[in-house]
C-alpha positions in Angstrom: 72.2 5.1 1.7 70.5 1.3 2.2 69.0 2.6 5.4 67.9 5.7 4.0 66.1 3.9 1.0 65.1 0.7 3.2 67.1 -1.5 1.3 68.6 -4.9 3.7 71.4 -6.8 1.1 70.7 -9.9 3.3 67.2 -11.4 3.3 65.6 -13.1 6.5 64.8 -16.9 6.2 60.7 -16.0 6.0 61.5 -13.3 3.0 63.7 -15.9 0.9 60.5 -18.2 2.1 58.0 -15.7 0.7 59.4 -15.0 -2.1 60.0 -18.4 -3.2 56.5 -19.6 -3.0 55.5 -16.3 -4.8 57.7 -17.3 -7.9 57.2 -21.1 -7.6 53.5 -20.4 -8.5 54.0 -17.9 -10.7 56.1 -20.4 -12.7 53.6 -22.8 -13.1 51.2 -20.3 -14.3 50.4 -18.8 -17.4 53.1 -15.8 -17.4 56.0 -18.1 -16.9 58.0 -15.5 -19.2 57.4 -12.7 -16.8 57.8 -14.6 -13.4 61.6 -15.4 -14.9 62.0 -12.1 -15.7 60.7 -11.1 -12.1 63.1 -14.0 -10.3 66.0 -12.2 -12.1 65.5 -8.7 -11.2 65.4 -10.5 -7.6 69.1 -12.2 -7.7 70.1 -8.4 -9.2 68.6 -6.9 -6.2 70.2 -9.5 -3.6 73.2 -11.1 -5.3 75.4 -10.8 -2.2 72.4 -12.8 -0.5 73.7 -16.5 -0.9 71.0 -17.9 0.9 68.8 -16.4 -1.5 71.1 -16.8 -4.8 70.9 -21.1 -3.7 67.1 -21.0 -3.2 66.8 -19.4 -6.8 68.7 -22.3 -8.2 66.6 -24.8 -6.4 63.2 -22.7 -7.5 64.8 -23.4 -11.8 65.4 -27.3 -10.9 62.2 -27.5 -9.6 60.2 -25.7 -11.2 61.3 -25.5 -15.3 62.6 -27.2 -17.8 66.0 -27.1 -17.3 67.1 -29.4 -20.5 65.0 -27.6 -22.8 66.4 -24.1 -21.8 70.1 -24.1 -22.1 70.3 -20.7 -21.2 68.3 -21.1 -17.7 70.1 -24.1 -16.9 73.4 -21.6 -17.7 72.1 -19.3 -15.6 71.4 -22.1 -12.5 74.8 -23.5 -12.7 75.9 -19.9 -12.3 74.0 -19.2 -9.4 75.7 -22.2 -7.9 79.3 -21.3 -8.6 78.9 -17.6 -7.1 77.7 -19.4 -3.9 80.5 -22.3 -3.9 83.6 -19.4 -4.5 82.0 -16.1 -2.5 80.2 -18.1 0.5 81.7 -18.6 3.5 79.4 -20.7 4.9 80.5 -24.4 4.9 77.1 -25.9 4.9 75.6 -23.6 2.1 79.0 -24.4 0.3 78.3 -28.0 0.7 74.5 -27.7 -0.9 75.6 -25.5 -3.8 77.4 -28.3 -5.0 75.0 -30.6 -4.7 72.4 -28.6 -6.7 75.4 -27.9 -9.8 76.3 -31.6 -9.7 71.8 -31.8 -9.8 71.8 -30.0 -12.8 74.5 -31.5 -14.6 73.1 -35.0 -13.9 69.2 -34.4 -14.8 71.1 -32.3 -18.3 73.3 -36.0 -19.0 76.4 -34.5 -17.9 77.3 -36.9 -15.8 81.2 -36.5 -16.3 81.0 -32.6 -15.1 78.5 -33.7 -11.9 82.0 -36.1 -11.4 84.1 -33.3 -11.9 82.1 -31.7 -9.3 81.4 -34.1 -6.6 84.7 -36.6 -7.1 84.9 -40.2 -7.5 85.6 -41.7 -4.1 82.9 -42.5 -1.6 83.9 -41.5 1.8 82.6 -43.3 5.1 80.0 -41.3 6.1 80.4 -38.4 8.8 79.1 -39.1 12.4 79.1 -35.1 13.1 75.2 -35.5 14.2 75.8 -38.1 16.6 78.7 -36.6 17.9 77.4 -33.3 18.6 74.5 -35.1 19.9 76.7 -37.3 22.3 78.5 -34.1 23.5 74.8 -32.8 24.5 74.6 -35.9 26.7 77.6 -35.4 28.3 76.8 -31.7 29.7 73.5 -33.0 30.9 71.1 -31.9 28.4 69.4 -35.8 27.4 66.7 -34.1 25.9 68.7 -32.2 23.0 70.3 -35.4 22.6 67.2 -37.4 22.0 65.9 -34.9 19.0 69.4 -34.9 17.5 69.6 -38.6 17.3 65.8 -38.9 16.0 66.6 -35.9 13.1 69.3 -38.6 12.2 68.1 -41.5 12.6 65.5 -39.9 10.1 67.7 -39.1 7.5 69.2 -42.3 7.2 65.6 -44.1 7.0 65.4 -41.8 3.9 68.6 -42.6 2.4 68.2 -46.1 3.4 65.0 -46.2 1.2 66.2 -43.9 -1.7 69.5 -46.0 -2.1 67.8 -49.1 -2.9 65.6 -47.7 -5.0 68.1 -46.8 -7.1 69.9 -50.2 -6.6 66.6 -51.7 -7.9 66.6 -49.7 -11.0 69.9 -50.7 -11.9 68.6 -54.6 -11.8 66.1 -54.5 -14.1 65.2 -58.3 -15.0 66.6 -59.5 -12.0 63.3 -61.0 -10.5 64.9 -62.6 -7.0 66.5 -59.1 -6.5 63.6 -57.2 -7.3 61.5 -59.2 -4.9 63.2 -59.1 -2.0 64.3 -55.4 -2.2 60.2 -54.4 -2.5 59.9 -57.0 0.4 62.7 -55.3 2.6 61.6 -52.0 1.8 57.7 -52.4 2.2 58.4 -53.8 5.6 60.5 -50.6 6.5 57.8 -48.6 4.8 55.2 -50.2 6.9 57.1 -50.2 10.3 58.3 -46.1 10.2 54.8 -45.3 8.8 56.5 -43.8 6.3 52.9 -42.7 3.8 52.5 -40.0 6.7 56.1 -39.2 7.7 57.7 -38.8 4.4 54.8 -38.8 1.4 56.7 -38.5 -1.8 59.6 -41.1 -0.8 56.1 -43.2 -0.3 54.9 -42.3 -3.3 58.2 -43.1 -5.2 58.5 -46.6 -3.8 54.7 -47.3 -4.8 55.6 -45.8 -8.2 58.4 -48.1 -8.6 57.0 -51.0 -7.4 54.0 -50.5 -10.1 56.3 -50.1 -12.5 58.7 -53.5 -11.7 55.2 -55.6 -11.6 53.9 -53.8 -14.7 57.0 -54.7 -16.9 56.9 -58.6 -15.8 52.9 -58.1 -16.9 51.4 -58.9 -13.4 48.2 -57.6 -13.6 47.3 -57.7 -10.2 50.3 -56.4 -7.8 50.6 -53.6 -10.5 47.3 -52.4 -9.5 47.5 -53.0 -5.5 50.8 -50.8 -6.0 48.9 -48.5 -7.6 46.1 -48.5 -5.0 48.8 -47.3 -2.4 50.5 -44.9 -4.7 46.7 -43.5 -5.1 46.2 -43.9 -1.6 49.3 -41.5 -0.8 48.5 -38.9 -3.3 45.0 -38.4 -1.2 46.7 -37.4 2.2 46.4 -33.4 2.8 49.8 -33.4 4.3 51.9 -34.4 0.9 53.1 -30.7 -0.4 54.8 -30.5 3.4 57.4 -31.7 5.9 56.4 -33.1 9.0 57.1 -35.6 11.8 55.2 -37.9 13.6 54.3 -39.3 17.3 57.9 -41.1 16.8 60.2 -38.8 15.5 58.3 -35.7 17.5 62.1 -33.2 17.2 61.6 -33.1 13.0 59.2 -30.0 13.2 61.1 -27.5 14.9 64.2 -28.5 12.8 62.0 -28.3 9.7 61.6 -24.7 10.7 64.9 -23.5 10.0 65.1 -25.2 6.6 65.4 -22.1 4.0 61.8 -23.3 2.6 60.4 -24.0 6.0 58.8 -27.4 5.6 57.5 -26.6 2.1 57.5 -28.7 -0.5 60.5 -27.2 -3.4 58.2 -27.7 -6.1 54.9 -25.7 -6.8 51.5 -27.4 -5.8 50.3 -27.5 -9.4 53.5 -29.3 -10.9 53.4 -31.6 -8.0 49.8 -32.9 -9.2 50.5 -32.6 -12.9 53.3 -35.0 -12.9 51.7 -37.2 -10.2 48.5 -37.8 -13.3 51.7 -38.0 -15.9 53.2 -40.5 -13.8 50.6 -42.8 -15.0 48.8 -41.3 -17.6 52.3 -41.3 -19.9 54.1 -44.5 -18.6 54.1 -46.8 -21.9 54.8 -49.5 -19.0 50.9 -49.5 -17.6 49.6 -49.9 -21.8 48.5 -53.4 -20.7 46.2 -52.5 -17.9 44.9 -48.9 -19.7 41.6 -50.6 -20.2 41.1 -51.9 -16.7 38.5 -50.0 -15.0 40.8 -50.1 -12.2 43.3 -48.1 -13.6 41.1 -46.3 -15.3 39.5 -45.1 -11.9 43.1 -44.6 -10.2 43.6 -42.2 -13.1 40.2 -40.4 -12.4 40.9 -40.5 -8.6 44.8 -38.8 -8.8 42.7 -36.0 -11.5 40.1 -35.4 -8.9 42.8 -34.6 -5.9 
């Protein structure tokens, strides 16, 4: 009967891809009601389609307001459970997860995304590096090589995330705020990170702003500003790509579900970019400058 009424249960990579984009606009659109109602007729249609069901989820965290809807962030949390207990795919297992212990954390659950994840911190897995040494040994360098770049990679972005997060937990703490911007301006500059990875760019720059605007320093608030600015004007920010360096990230990129699409949809992305300044109480004491005042006009103009 599925043949006969060209109906495929599973969809292909470039349909989930698609459709995703399809709905991630739609959501930031006027109709937001009806491109909902259109994403759930979609997980009825293909609900043994985990792939799908897990892209769904990430589309809601993205792309609405999951702690003013209790009933969509419900319906998320659901989509991750079906994929956790009915997949049998380790790796989507893993990601399912990671977007239910999401969704508890950005709703102030923390105690369920616990629940969830556990408490201990394991040493972290050297499966990459393995697989890419076992490459080496049957005389295949060159697979090797990309496998231990795509790492390397991930790391420089975990590297940079962590202590941005260590940061934030030191508010106050001047020395330590110094030399963590210091460390991770230096890494920032070396991997060229504004074109390799925009938005951890952008978040650094954001948070840098923010750490000089709450000590009231006029001017390294504003030259962290400048580069946050600076960032937001590239073409390349909504996507994933590599660089002359780390030349194996685009093919691996590729088989993401999203391709090397940004999660989020393109007018979200610049609304909250203008919000991140426009409604931080922390830049009130430069509002006036014509400096900030143009970085505003500049981000509205993009």
């Amino acid at each position: 009967m599925d043949q006969l009424i060209g109906y495929e249960p599973q969809l292909t990579k470039e349909a989930i891809r698609k459709i995703y984009q399809e709905l991630a606009e739609a959501l930031t659109g006027e109709n937001k009601a009806e491109a909902l109602e259109k994403s759930r007729e979609y997980v009825k249609k293909y609900y043994s389609c985990f792939p799908f069901l897990l892209q769904v989820a990430v589309l809601y965290l993205n792309n609405c307001d999951l702690q003013a809807d209790a009933a969509l962030q419900e319906e998320t949390l659901e989509l991750c459970r079906r994929v956790a207990e009915e997949s049998r795919d380790a790796a989507l297992i893993h990601d399912a997860v990671y977007v239910e212990a999401y969704v508890y954390l950005m709703t102030g659950r923390a105690a369920e995304a616990l629940n969830v994840l556990g408490e201990d911190i394991l040493p972290m897995a050297q499966d990459a590096e393995l697989i890419a040494a076992s490459y080496q040994l049957l005389g295949n360098p060159d697979r090797a090589k990309e496998i231990f770049l795509i790492t390397a990679y991930q790391h420089l972005l975990f590297l940079i995330q962590d202590l941005i997060n260590y940061m934030a937990l030191c508010p106050g703490q001047k020395e330590v705020e110094d030399i963590t911007l210091e460390r991770l301006f230096t890494v920032a500059g070396a991997f060229q990170l504004d074109g390799l990875h925009a938005t951890t760019s952008l978040s650094l720059s954001l948070i840098a702003a923010t750490v000089y605007a709450g000590r009231k320093e006029k001017d390294r608030t504003l030259a962290a500003l400048d580069r946050f600015v600076a960032v937001c004007q590239r073409d390349d920010i909504l996507e994933l790509h590599g660089d002359d360096y780390f030349y194996s990230l685009e093919k691996w990129f590729q088989d993401f579900s999203l391709g090397a699409r940004a999660p989020r949809g393109p007018k979200l992305v610049k609304a909250s970019i203008v919000a991140a300044l426009e409604q931080n109480p922390v830049f009130d004491f430069i509002r006036d400058d014509f400096r900030f005042r143009s970085c505003v006009e500049k981000l509205k103009q993009i």
